[in-house]
C-alpha positions, -999 to 999 in steps of 0.1 A, spaced: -717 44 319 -683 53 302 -656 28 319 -627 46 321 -601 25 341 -567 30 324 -566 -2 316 -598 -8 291 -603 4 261 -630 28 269 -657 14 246 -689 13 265 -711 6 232 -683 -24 223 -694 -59 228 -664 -79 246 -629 -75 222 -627 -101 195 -600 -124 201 -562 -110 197 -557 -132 170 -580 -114 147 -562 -84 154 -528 -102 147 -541 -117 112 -553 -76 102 -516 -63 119 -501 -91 95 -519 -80 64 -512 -43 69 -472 -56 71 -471 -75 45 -457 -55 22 -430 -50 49 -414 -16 56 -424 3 89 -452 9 109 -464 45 109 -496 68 107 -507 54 73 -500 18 85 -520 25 115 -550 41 95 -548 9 73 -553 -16 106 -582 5 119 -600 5 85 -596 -34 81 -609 -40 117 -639 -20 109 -642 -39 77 -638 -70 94 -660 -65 130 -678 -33 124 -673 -4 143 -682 -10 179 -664 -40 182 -632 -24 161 -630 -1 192 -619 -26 213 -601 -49 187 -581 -22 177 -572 -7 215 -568 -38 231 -542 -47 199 -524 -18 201 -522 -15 238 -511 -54 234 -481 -42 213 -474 -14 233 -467 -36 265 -448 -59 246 -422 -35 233 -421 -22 265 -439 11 263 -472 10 276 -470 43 282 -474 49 245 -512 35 247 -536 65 242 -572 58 247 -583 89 234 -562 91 202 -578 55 193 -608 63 197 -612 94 175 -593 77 149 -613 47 151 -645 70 151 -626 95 116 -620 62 99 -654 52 106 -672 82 97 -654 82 61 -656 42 52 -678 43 26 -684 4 26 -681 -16 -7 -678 8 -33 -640 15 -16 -635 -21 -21 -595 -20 -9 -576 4 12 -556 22 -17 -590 26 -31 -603 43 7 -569 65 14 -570 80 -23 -607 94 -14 -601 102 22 -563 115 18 -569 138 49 -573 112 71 -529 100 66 -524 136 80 -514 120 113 -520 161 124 -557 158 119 -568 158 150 -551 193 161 -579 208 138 -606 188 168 -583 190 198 -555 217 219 -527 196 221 -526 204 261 -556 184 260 -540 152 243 -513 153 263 -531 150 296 -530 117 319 -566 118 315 -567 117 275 -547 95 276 -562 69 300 -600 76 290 -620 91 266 -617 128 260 -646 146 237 -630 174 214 -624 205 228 -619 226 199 -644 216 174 -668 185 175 -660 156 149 -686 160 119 -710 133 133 -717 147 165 -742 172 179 -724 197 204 -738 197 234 -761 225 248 -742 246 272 
């Protein structure tokens, strides 16, 4: 069973969320080259995490993390279970493991996932912008991701 209080980060496959301070460590690398934190930066932090913890548990790392600095800076309302989870899942799909040994390496192969627009291709945007998608998980409603089996109306 899917948890989906607004407060979790609706991973029912993820074992309980590493420990903030990894996700501090990976948020530190991505900034270390300084300058801001947008979609590419963000892509960059979710590939680490599933470098570092695989992919289950970078579900959680990466929600719990983000929701973390969300609160902090005073917009929690900026959280979005869903749009974590499907990029979580697109970064996922297209790691290709060691032979992508650094991120440069992973973004130059996968350039369509730093279209921070990628997901209108899977979802209406009346759909993201729902209270629901963004408190739990929401499948696709336009087109399934590329790893997933439609379901049998």
């Amino acid at each position: 069973m899917i948890d989906t209080t607004p407060d979790t980060p609706d991973t029912p496959d993820a074992p309980d969320a590493p420990d903030a301070a990894v996700f501090d460590e990976l948020m530190a690398e991505v900034r270390a080259g300084g300058g801001g934190f947008g979609h590419r930066e963000h892509v960059h932090l979710t590939w680490l995490a599933i470098r570092r913890v695989g992919m289950p548990a970078a579900l959680a790392l990466v929600g719990d993390g983000i929701r973390r600095v969300a609160t902090a800076a005073g917009a929690p309302q900026k959280y979005h279970v869903t749009l974590t989870r499907a990029w979580v899942e697109l970064v996922a799909h297209h790691d290709a493991g060691p032979e992508l040994p650094d991120f440069a390496a992973f973004a130059a192969r996968h350039a369509e996932l730093l279209d921070k627009d990628l997901l209108t291709r899977h979802y209406r945007p009346e759909t993201l912008a729902t209270p629901q998608a963004r408190a739990t998980w929401t499948a696709p409603d336009l087109a399934p991701f590329p790893w997933t089996t439609p379901q049998a109306r």
